[in-house]
C-alpha angles and dihedrals in degrees: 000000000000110000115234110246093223088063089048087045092047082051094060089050112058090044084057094054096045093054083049097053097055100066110180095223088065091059107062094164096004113283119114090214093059113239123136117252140162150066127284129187124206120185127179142060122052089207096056082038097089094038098050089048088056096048085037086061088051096047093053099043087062090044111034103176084061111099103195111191120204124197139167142221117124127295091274089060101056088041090046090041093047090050093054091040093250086121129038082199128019114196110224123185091200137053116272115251139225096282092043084064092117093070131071130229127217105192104219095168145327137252133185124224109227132185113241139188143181107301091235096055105109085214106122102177144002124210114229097249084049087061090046100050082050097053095045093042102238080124111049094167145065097222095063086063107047092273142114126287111274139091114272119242107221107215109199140202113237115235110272090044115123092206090055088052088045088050097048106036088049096061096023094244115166103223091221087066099055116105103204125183095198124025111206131187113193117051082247101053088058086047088059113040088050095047080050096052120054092205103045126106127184145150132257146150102306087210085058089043102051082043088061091038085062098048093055102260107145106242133119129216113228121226105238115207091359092305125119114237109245146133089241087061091039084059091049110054095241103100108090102212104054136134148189118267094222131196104206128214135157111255091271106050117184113265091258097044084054096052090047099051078055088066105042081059095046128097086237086088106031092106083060093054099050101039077066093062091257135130113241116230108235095205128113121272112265128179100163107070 
């Protein structure tokens, strides 16, 4: 039996109309009537960890069919755990480097890394060459350095940490060299090992830090170069040991993961940053590059 061409026509027709009819701008995470939906997953820094949780909250309360998953773990671990797909997003408190060039950074703040001590230690400042001589051990006492008498505590960053890369490649440390008496994971877990132990010093998130300041833990921020270390200076450019706060993704994001990392970047979400001690970027969101 020979087929009639107009059926054959009709047929093409109706195929033509129903490609048309599913346009993929329309389906930012898959739905054709355009909400938001979905689940994505960040792991990485413990010190973009908090932040990211508070704007989460506000993402999904304006899409609630969106599930947002954050986990920790250190800045190696979300930019190892995007690259395997573990992760649609890793959190990184550093800049990527040259081998990490396969991965793509969307800046959503900054932060500075300050040295702290107990809050009763009389020490104000420390020179650079004094940091370096106590990490590496060269200075084991307070007093050599204007202190009280007592052994210092070195309280030092784990590998895959992004503080411990901002730390040594500030003052070109080699990490080999460094002679800790506590190694800590987590911002807090060096807070408070070194709000617990008069003669520990240590280095965190000075956003974290000023938090904890705030909330009565005894601990004391020192002035690096001269400069106090403070989110105000961290804004302004004139605190020397500072970093991007990065959200991490492969060259091609989900649509979601795409629309979220625009809000991370939004002022819509500037009152969170900075209610988290950190400096909002005022670029403009960019996901592409």
């Amino acid at each position: 039996m020979k087929k009639s061409p107009h059926l054959f026509f009709a047929f093409i027709l109706i195929l033509a109309i129903s490609g048309c009819s599913r346009d993929p701008s329309n389906e930012v995470s898959g739905n054709v009537d355009g909400k938001l939906s979905g689940k994505i997953t960040l792991t990485g820094s413990s010190t973009i960890a908090p932040l990211i949780t508070e704007i989460s909250r506000r993402f999904e309360e304006q899409h609630p069919a969106v599930r947002i998953d954050v986990q920790t773990g250190g800045s190696g671990k979300g930019i190892a755990d995007t690259r395997m797909g573990i992760a649609e997003i890793g959190m990184a408190s550093r800049s990527l480097k040259a081998d990490e060039a396969d991965l793509i950074t969307h800046q959503i703040a900054a932060d500075g890394v300050g040295l702290i001590v107990h809050s009763s230690n009389p020490i104000k400042e420390l020179t650079a060459d004094q940091i370096i001589s106590i990490y590496t051990n060269q200075i084991q006492n307070w007093k050599e350095v204007g202190g009280k008498e007592g052994d210092i505590t070195i309280v030092h960053k784990a590998e895959g940490r992004a503080t411990l890369e901002v730390f040594l490649n500030h003052f070109a440390i080699d990490n080999t060299t460094v002679k800790p008496d506590v190694i800590v994971g987590e911002n807090e877990h060096a807070i408070k090992t070194v709000a617990g132990t008069e003669n520990a010093i240590g280095y965190v998130s000075i956003g974290t830090a000023e938090a904890d300041i705030a909330a009565g833990v005894p601990i004391r921020l020192l002035p690096l170069g001269g400069v106090e270390a403070s989110t105000a200076t961290v804004s302004s450019g004139a605190f020397p040991m500072s970093r991007p706060l990065n959200l991490i993704t492969t060259d091609s994001p989900s649509p979601l993961a795409s629309e979220f990392i625009r809000f991370c970047q939004s002022p819509e979400v500037h009152d969170l940053i900075r209610s988290q001690y950190f400096v909002p970027v005022s670029s403009e969101p960019n996901v592409a590059q």
